[in-house]
N, C-alpha and C positions, 0 to 999 in steps of 0.2 A: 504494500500500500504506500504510496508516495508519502511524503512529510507531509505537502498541503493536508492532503486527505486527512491524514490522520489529525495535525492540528484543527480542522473540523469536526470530526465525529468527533474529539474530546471539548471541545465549545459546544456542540449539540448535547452530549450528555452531561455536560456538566448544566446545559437550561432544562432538559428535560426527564432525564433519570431523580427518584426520590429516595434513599435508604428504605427498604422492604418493610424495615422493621420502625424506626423513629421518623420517617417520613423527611429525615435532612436533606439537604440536597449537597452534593460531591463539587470538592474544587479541583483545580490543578495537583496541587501535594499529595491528594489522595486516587487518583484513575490513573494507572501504570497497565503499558502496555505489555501482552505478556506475547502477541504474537502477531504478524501479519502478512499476507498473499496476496496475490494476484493470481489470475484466471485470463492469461494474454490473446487468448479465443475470444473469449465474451467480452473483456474486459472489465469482469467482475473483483471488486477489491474486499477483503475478509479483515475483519480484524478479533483478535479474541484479547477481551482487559478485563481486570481486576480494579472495583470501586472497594475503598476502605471508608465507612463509614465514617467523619470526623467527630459524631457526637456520641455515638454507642460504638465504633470499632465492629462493627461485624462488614463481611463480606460478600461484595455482589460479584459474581462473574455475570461477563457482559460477552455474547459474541453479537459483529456488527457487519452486515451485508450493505456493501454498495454497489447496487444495480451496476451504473456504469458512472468507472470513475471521470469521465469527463465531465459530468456535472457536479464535481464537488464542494461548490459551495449552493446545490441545491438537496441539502441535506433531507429533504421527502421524500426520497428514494431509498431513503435509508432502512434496513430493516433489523429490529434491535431486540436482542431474546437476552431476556436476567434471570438468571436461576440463583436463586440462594436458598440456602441448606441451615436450620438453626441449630444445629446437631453437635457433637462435642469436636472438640479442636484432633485433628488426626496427628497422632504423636509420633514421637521418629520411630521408636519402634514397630510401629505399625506398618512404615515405610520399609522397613527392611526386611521385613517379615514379608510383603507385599514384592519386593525386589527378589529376594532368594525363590519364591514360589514359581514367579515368573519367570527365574532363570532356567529352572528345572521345569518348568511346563514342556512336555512333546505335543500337544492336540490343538486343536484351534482356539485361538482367543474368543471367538464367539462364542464357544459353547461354555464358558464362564458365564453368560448374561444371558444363556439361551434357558438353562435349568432353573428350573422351578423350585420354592423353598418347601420343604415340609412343616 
């Protein structure tokens, strides 16, 4: 995603995104970008960020579709999914527990998310 673009979608969520939880609204110090693409076909530009709430600290992830980045300062094109989770902080142990498993996985990653719980 180019620089412009991106210094847009973070002026558009910072007027239009609210914390989930306290309803604050996000500035600069707190929407860090954790990743961005391009789709040089379509011309389609992605971005996925992280909002840290400034007055409760909790976290949105944001992914951000723009149709086509040549209208990036017509940010109505944009299309913006936040998922927030209020569930307990995942600790490093959990990560590496989560890393060894995956190391030693042989089958498909899908069928992790395809099983059903009992």
């Amino acid at each position: 995603m180019p620089y412009k673009l991106l210094r847009e979608v973070i002026l558009h969520l910072k007027k239009k995104s609210l914390c989930p939880l306290c309803q604050a609204r996000y500035d600069n110090e707190h929407i860090f970008v954790l990743g961005s693409n391009m789709n040089p076909e379509t011309n389609a530009a992605y971005g996925l960020f992280v909002a840290v709430c400034p007055r409760c600290d909790s976290e949105s992830v944001m992914m951000v579709e723009a149709a086509d980045s040549h209208h990036a300062t017509d940010l109505d094109s944009l299309s913006i999914q936040s998922q927030h989770s209020a569930g307990p902080a995942v600790t490093v142990n959990e990560v590496l527990d989560m890393h060894n498993f995956l190391k030693s996985w042989k089958g498909d990653v899908s069928e992790l998310f395809n099983k059903q719980r009992s």
